[in-house]
MARLUM-504101 format. One record per residue: x, y negated, z of N, C-alpha, C in turn; residue number from 1. Coordinates in steps of 0.001 Angstrom, whole numbers, padded with zeros to 6 digits. Layout:
// MARLUM-504101
VOZA     n.X     n.Y     n.Z    ca.X    ca.Y    ca.Z     c.X     c.Y     c.Z   k
VOZA       X       Y       Z       X       Y       Z       X       Y       Z NUM
...
***
This chain:
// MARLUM-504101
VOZA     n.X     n.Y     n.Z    ca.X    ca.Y    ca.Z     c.X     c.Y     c.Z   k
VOZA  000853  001190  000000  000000  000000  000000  000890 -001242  000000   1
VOZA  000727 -001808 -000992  001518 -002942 -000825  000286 -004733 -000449   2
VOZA  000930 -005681 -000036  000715 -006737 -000120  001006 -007307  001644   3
VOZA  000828 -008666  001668  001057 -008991  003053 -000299 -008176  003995   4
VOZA  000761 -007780  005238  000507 -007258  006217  000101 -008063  007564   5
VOZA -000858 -008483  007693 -001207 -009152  009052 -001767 -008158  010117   6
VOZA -001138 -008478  011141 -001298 -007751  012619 -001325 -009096  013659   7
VOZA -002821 -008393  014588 -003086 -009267  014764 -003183 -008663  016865   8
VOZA -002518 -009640  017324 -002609 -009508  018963 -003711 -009261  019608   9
VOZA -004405 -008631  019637 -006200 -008823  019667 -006362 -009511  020573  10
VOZA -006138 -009056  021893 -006104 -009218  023306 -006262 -010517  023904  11
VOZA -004691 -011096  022833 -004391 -012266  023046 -005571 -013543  022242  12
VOZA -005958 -012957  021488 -007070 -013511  020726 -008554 -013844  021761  13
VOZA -008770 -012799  021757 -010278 -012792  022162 -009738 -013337  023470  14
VOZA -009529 -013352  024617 -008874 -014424  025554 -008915 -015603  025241  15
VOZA -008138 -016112  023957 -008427 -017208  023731 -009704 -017714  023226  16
VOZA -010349 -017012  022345 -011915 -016673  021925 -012660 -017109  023245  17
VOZA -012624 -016155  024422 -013399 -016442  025393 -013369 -017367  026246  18
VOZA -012173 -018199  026122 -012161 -019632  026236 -012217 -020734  025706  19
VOZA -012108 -020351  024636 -012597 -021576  023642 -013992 -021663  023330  20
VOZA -015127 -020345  023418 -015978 -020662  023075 -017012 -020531  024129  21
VOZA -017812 -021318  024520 -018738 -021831  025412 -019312 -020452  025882  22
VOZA -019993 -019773  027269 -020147 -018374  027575 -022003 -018865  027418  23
VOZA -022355 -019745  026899 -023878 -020249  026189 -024402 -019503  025133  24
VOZA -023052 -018760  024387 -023150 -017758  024076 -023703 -016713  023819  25
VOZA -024966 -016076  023708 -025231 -015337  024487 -026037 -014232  023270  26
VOZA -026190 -012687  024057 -026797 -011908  022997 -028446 -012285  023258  27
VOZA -029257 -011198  022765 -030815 -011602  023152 -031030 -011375  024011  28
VOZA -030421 -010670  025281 -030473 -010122  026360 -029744 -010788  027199  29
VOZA -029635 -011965  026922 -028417 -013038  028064 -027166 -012828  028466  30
VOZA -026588 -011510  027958 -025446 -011249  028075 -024543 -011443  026752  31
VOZA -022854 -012963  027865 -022326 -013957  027044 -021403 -012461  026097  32
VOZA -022026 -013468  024877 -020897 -012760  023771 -020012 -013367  023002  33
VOZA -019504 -014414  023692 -018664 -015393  023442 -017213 -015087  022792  34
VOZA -016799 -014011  023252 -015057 -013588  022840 -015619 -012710  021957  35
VOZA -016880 -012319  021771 -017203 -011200  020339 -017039 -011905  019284  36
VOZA -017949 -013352  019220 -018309 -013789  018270 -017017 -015093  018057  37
VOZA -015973 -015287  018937 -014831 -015969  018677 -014110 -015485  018129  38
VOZA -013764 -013949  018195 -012773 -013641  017336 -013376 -013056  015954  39
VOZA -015070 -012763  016186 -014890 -012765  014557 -014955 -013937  013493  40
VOZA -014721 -015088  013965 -014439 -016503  013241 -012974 -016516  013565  41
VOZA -012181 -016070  014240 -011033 -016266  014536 -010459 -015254  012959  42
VOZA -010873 -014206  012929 -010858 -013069  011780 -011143 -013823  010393  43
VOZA -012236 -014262  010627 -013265 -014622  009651 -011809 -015765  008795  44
VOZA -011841 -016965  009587 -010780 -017527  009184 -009406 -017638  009178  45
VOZA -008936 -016497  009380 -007248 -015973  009328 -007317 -015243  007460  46
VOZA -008510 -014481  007305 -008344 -013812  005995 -008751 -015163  004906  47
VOZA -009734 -016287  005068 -009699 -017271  004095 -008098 -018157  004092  48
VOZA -007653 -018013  005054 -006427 -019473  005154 -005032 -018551  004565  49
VOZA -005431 -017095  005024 -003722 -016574  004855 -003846 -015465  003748  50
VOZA -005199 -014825  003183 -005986 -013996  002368 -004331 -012291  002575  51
VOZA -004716 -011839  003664 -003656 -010433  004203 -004832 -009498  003032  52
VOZA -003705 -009136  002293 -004119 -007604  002048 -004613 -006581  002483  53
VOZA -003739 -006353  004084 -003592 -005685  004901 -003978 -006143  006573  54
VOZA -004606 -005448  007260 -005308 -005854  008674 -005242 -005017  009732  55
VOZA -004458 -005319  011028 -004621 -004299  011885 -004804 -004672  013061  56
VOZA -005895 -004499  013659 -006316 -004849  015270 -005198 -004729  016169  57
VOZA -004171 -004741  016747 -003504 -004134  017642 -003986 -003635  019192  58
VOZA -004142 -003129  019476 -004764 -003024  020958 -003625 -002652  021955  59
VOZA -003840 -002931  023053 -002642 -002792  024685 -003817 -001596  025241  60
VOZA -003176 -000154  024742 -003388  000787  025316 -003152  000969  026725  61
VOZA -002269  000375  027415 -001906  000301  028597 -001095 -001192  028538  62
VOZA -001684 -001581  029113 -001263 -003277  029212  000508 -003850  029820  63
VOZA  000278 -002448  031096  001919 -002726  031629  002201 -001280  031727  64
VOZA  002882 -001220  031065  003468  000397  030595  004604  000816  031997  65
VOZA  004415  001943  032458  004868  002010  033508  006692  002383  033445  66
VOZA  006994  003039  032579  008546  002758  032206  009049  001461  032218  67
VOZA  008240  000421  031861  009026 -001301  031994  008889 -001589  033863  68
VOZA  007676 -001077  033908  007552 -001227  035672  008236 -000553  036462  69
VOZA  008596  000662  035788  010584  001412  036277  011448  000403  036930  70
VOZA  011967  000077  035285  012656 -000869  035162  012883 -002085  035943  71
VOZA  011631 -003102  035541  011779 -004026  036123  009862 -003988  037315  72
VOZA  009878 -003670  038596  008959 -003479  039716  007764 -004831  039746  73
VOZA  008341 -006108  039140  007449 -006861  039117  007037 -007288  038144  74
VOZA  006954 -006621  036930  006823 -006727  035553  005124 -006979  035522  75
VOZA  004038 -008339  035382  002928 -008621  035211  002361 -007405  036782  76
VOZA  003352 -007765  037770  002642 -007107  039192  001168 -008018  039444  77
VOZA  001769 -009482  039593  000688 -010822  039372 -000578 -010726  038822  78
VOZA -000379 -009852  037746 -001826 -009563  037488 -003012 -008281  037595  79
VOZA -002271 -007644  038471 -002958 -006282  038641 -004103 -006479  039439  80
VOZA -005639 -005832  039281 -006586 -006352  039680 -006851 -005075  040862  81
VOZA -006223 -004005  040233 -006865 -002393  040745 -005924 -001435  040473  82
VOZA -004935 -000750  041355 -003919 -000080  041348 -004410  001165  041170  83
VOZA -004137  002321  040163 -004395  003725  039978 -003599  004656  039953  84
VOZA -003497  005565  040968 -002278  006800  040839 -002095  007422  039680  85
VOZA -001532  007576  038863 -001247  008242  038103 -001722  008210  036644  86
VOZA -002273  006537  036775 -002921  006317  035435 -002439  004745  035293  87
VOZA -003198  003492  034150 -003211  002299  034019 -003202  001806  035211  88
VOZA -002634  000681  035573 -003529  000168  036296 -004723 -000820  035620  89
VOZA -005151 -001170  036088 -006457 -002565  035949 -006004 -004139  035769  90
VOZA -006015 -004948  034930 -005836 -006402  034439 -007044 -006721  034854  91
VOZA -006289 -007690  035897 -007061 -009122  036105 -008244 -009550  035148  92
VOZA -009551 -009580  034798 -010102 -010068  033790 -011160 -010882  033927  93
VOZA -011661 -011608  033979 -012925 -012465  033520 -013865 -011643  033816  94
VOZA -015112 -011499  035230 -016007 -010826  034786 -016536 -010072  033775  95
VOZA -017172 -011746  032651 -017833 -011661  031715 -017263 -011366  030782  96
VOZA -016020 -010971  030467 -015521 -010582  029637 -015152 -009254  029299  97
VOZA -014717 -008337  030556 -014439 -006674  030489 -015871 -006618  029497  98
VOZA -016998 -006470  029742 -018051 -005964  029024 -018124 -006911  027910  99
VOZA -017074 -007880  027413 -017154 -007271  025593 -016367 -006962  025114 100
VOZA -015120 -006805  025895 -014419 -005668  024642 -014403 -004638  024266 101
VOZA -015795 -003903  024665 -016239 -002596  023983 -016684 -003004  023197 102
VOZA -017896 -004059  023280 -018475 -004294  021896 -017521 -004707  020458 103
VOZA -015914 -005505  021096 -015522 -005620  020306 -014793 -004609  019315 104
VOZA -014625 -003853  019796 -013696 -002563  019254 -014694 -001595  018235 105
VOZA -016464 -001661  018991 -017190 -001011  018558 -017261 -001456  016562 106
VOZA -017531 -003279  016889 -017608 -004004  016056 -016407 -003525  014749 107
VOZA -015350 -004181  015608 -014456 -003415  014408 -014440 -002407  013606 108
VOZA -014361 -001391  014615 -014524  000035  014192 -015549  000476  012896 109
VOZA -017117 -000811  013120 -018064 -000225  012238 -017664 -001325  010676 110
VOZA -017177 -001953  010829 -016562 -003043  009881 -015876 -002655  008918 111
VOZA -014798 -001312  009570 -013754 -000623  009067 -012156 -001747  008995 112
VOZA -012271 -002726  010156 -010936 -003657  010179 -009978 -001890  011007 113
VOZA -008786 -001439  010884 -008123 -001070  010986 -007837 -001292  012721 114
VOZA -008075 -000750  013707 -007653 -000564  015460 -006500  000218  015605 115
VOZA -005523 -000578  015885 -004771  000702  016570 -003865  000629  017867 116
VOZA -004314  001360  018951 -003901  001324  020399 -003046  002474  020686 117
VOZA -002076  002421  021258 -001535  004056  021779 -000941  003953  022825 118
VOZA -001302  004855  023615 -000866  005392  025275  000039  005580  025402 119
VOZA  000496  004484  026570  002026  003988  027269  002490  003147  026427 120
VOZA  001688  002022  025492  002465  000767  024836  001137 -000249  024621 121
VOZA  002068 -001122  024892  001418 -002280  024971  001100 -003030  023356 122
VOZA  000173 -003701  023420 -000077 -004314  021549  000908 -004526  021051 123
VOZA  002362 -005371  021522  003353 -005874  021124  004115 -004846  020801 124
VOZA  004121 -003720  021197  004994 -002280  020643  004251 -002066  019464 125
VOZA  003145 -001843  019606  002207 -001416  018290  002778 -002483  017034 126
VOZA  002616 -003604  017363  003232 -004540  016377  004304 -004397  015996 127
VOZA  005392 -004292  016823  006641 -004040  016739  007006 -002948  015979 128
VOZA  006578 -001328  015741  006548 -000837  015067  006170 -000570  013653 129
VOZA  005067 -001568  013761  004115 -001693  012464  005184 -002581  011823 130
VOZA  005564 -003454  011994  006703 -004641  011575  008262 -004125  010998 131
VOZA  008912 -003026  011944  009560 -002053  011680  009223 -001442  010025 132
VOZA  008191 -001157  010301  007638 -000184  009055  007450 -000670  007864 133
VOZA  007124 -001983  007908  006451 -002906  006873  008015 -002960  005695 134
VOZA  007148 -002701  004401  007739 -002356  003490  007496 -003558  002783 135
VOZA  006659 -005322  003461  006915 -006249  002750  006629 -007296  003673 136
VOZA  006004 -008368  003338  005885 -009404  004192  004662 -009099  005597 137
VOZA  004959 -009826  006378  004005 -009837  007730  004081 -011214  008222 138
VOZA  002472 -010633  008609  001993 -012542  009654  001340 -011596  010760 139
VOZA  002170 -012207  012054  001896 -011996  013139  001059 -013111  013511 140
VOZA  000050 -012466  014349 -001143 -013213  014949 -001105 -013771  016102 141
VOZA -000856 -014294  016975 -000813 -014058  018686 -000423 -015342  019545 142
VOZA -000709 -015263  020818 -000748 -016534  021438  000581 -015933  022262 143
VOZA  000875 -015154  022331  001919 -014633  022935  003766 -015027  022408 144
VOZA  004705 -015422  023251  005739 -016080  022362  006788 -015035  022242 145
VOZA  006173 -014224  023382  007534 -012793  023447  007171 -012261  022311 146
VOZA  006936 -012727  020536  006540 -011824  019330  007789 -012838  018924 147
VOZA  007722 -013760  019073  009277 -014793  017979  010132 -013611  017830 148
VOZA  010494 -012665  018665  011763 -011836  018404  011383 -011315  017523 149
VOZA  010665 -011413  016973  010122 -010340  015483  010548 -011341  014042 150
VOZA  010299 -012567  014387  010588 -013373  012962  011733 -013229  012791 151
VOZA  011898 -012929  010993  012473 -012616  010827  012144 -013378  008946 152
VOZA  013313 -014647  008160  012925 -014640  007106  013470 -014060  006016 153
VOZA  014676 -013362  006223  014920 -012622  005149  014085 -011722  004495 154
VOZA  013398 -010911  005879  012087 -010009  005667  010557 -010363  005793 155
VOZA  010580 -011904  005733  009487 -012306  005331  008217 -012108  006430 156
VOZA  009056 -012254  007639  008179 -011601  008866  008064 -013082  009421 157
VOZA  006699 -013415  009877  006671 -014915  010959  005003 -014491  011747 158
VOZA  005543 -015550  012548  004161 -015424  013831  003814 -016413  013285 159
VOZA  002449 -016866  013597  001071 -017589  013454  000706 -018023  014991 160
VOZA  000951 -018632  015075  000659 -019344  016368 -000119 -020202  016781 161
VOZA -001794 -019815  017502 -002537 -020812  017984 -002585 -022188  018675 162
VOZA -002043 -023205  017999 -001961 -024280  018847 -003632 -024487  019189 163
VOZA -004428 -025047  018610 -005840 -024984  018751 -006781 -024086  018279 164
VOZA -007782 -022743  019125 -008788 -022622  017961 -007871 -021593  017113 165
VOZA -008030 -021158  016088 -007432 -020335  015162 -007154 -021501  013746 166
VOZA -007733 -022775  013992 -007971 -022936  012800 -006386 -024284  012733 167
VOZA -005720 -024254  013463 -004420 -024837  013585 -003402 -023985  014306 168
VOZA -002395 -023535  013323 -001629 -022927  013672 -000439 -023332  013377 169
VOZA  000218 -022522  014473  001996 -023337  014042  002587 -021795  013301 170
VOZA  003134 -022173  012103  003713 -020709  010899  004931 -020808  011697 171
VOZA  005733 -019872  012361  006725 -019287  013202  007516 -019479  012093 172
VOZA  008442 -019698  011653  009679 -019042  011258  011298 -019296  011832 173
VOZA  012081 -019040  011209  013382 -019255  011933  013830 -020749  012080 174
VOZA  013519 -021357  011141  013559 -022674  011124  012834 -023977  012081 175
VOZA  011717 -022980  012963  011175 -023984  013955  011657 -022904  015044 176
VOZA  012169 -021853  015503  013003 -021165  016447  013857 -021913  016720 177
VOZA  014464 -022129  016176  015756 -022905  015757  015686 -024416  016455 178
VOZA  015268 -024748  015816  014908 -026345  016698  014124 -026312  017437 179
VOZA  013340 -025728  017880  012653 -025851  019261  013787 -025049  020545 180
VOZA  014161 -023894  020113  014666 -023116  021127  016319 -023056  021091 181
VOZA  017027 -022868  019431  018057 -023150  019617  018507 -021665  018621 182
VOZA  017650 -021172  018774  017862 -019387  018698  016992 -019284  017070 183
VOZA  017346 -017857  016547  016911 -017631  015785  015833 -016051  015623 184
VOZA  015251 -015547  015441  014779 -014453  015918  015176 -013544  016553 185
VOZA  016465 -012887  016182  017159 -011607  017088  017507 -012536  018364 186
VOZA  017907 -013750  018392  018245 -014082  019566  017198 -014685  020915 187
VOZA  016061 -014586  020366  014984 -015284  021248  014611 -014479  022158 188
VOZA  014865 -012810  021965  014928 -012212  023316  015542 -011998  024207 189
VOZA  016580 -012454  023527  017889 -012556  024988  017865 -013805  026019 190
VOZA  017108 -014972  025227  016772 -016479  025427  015591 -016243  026747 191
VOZA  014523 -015347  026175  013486 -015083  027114  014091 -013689  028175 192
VOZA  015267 -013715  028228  015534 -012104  029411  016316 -013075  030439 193
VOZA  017248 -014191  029751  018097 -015042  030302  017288 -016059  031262 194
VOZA  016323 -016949  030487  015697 -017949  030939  014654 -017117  032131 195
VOZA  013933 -016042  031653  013103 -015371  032656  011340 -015931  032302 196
VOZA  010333 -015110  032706  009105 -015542  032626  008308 -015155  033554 197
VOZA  008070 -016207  034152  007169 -015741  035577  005317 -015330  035212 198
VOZA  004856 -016019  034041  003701 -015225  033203  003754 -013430  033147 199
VOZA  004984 -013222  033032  005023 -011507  032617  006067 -010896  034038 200
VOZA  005967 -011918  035061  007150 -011032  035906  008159 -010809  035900 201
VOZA  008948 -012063  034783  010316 -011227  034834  011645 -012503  035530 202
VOZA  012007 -012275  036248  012994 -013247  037060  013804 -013853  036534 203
VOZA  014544 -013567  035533  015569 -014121  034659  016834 -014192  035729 204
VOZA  017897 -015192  035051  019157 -015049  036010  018913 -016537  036440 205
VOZA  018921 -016621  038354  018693 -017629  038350  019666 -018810  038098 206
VOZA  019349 -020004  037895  020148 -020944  037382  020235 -021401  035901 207
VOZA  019901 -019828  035532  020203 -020419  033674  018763 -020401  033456 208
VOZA  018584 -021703  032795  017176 -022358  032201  017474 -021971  030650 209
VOZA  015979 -022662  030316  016441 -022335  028447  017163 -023130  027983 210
VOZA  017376 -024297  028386  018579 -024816  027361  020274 -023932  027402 211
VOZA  020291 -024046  029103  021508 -023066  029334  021609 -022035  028449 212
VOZA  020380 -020934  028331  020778 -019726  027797  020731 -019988  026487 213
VOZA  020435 -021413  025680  020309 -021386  024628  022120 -021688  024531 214
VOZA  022673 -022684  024983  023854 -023377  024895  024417 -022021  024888 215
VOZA  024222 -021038  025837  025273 -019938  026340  025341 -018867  024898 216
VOZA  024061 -018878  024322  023758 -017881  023440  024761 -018352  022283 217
VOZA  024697 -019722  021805  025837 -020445  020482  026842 -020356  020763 218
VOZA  027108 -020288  022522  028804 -019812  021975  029402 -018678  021931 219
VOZA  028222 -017756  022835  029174 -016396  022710  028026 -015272  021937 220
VOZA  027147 -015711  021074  026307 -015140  019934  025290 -013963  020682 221
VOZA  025638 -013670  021837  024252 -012760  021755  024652 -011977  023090 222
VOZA  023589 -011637  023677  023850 -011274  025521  024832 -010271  025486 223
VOZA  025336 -009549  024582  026621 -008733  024956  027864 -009719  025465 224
VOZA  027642 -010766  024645  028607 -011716  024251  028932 -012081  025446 225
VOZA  028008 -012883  025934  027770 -013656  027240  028471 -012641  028563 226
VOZA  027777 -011251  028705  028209 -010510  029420  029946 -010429  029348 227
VOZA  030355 -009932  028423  031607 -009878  028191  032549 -011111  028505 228
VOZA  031990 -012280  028409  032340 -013300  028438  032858 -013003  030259 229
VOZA  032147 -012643  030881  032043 -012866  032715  033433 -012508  033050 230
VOZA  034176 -011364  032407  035177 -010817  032586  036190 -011333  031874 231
VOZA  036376 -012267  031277  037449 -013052  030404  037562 -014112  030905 232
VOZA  038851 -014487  031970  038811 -015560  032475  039213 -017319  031438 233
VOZA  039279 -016630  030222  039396 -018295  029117  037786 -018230  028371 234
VOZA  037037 -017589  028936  035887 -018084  028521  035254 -018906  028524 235
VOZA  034373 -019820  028299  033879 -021299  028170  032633 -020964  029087 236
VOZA  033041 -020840  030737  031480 -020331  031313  032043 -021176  032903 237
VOZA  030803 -021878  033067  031687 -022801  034539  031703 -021801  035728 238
VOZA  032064 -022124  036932  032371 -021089  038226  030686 -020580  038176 239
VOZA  030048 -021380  038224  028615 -021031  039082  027684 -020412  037843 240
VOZA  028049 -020776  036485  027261 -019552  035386  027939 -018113  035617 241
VOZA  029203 -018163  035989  029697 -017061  036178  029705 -016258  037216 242
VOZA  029139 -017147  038331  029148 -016139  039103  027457 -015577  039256 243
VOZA  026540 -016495  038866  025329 -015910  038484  024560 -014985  037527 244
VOZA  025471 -014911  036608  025653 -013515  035676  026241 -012833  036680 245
VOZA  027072 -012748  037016  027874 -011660  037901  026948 -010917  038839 246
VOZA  026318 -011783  039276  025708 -011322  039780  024182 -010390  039461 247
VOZA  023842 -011201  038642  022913 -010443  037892  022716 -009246  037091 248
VOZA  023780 -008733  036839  024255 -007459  036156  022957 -006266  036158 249
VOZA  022691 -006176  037418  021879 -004817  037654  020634 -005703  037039 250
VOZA  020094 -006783  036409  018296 -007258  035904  018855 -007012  034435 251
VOZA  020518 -007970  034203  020542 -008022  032991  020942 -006502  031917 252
VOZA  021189 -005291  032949  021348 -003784  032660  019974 -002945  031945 253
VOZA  018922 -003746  032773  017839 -003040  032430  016994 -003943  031413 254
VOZA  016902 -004935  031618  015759 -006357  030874  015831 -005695  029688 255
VOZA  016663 -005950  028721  016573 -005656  027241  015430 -004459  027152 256
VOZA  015345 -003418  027410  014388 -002469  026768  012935 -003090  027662 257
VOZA  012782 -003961  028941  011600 -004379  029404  011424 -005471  028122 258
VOZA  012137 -006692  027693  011809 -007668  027192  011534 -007399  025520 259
VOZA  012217 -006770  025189  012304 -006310  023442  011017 -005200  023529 260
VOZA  010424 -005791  022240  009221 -005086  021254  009435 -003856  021123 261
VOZA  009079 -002510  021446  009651 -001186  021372  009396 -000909  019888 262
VOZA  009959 -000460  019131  010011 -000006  017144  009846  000910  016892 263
VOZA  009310  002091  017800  009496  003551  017434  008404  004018  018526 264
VOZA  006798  002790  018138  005474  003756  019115  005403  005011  017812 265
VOZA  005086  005831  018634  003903  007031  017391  002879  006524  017021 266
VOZA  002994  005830  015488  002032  005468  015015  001029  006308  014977 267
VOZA -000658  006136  014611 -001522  007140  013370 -001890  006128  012454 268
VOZA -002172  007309  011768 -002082  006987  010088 -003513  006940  010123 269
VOZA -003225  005282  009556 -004607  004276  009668 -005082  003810  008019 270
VOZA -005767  003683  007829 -006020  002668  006279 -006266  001440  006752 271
VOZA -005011  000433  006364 -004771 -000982  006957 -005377 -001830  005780 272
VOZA -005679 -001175  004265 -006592 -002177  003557 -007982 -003068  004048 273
VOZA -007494 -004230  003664 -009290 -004897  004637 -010245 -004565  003419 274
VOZA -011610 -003836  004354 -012813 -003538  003581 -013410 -004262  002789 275
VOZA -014101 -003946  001761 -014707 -005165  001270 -016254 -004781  001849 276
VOZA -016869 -003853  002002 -017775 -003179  002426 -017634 -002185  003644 277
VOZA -018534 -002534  004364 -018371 -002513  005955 -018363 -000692  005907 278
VOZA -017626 -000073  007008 -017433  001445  007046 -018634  002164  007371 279
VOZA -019404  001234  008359 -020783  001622  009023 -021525  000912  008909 280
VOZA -022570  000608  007814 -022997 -000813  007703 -024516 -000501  008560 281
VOZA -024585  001014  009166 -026614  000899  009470 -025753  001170  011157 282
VOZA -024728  001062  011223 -024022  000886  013147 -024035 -000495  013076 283
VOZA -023293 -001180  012084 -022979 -002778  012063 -023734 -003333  012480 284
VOZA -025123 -002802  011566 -026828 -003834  011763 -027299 -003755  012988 285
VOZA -027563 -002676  013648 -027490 -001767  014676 -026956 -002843  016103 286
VOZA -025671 -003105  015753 -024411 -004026  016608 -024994 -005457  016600 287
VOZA -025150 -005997  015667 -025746 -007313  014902 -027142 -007760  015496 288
VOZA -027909 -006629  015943 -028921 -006826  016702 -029343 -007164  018086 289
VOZA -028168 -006573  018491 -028242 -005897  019561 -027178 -006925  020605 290
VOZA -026365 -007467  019392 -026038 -008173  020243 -025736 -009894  019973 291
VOZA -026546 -010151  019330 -027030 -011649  018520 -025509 -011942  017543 292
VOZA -025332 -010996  016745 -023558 -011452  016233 -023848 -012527  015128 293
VOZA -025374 -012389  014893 -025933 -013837  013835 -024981 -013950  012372 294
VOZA -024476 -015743  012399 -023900 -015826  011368 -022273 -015283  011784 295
VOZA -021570 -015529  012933 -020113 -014953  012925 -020158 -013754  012197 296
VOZA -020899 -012627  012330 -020370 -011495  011819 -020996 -011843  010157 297
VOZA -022179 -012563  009677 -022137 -012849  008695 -021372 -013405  007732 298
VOZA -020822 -014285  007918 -019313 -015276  007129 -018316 -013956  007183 299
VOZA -018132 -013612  008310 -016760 -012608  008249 -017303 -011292  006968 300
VOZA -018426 -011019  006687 -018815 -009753  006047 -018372 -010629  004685 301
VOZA -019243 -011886  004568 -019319 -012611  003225 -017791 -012937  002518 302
VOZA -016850 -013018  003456 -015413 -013529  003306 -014792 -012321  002484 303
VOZA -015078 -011117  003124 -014471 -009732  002960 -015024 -009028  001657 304
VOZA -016138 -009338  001145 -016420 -008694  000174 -016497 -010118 -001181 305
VOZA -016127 -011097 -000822 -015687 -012326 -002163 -014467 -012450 -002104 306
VOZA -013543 -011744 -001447 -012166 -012402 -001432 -011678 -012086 -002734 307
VOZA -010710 -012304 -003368 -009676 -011829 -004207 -008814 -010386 -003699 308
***
């Protein structure tokens, strides 16, 4: 299958969906369907503005994968709502919101947009692999910034980034990495392991901010660099960066496989062509009823079967 490949953060979407759009919302039964009907205008207008060949829901089969919580113990601890032995735990969520992302998945599913979730990885692995795989260009979807490590323009890979709404976005590429952060794609995860993110739990080394780890990253090219650097006393690193790496050794030993996109989930073999004609169209109607999807799911059907 060839043509551009868009993958899209879902998660991170409908979140934003369910805050951007008023919980007034509502199906015929008063229950808000606000993040249903946001992301299918969020959908609706990603395939008119960027027209993807190719479409894939990503889903966070397990939101905090417990090998990164190995690793690093407070990895998104902050947001655990409901601790489970031997399974997920539970994300923090919005009441009103757990009860629609069944409907949303249902939705998809009968649409025939392409879902794909897998156990013990989070959406950003799913992406990460899919991106891996991609045999041409990709537009990453997501409000999330730990995806920059993916742009990439030789391979024609960039994030899409919600500044407002879906319908203003900032196009990722290396060239606004670059001047905003300093870094260029391979290096923006070492930028975010260095600097640290208290959103996802992760401590960073204290002292070095992002400009630091950006400054630190240009001169010695990339966290091996830096590391190596600790032990070379003509290195360009003052007493107190050095002794705070030094110290940090045992976060900065493990971070890389917590902070980097994993490239090698077990995919399944999905048909990522977008439908022009819905997979389930007497479930769709069915869905459409049931839960006032009105004109959102209308425009999105109308978009999909006039596109080019």
């Amino acid at each position: 299958m060839t043509g551009r490949l868009m993958l899209l953060d879902t998660a991170s979407l409908y979140f934003r969906a369910y805050f951007g759009v008023p919980d007034s919302v509502k199906a015929p039964d008063g229950t808000p369907v606000n993040a249903v009907r946001g992301l299918l205008d969020f959908i609706d207008r990603l395939v008119k503005d960027h027209r993807p060949r190719r479409l894939v829901a990503c889903m966070d089969a397990d939101w905090r994968p417990q090998w990164r919580v190995d690793l690093i113990p407070t990895y998104k601890a902050h947001r655990v709502a409901t601790e489970h032995e031997g399974a997920p735990d539970e994300e923090e969520v919005p009441d009103t919101l757990s009860p629609q992302v069944p409907v949303i998945e249902a939705v998809l599913d009968a649409i025939g947009i392409a879902r794909v979730g897998v156990a013990g990885y989070e959406a950003d692995d799913v992406i990460g692999t899919f991106t891996a795989r991609a045999g041409g260009s990709v537009d990453i979807v997501t409000g999330d910034r730990d995806l920059y490590q993916l742009v990439d323009d030789e391979r024609g890979i960039r994030v899409l980034y919600p500044l407002k709404g879906v319908g203003t976005l900032q196009l990722t590429d290396e060239a606004v990495l670059r001047e905003k952060y300093g870094v260029d794609g391979r290096g923006y995860a070492d930028l975010a392991l260095l600097r640290g993110d208290p959103s996802d739990g992760l401590p960073g080394v204290p002292g070095i901010g992002e400009k630091t780890a950006a400054k630190l990253l240009a001169e010695f090219g990339d966290l091996a660099g830096i590391m190596a650097a600790i032990d070379d006393p003509r290195a360009n690193l003052t007493p107190s960066q050095r002794k705070r790496l030094t110290e940090a050794r045992p976060y900065v030993a493990v971070a890389p496989k917590v902070v980097r996109v994993a490239g090698d989930v077990p995919l399944p073999d999905v048909e990522t062509a977008l439908p022009r004609t819905p997979r389930d169209p007497a479930g769709l109607e069915a869905l459409a009823v049931r839960w006032g999807l009105g004109g959102s799911l209308g425009r999105l059907l109308t978009t999909l079967s006039t596109r080019c």
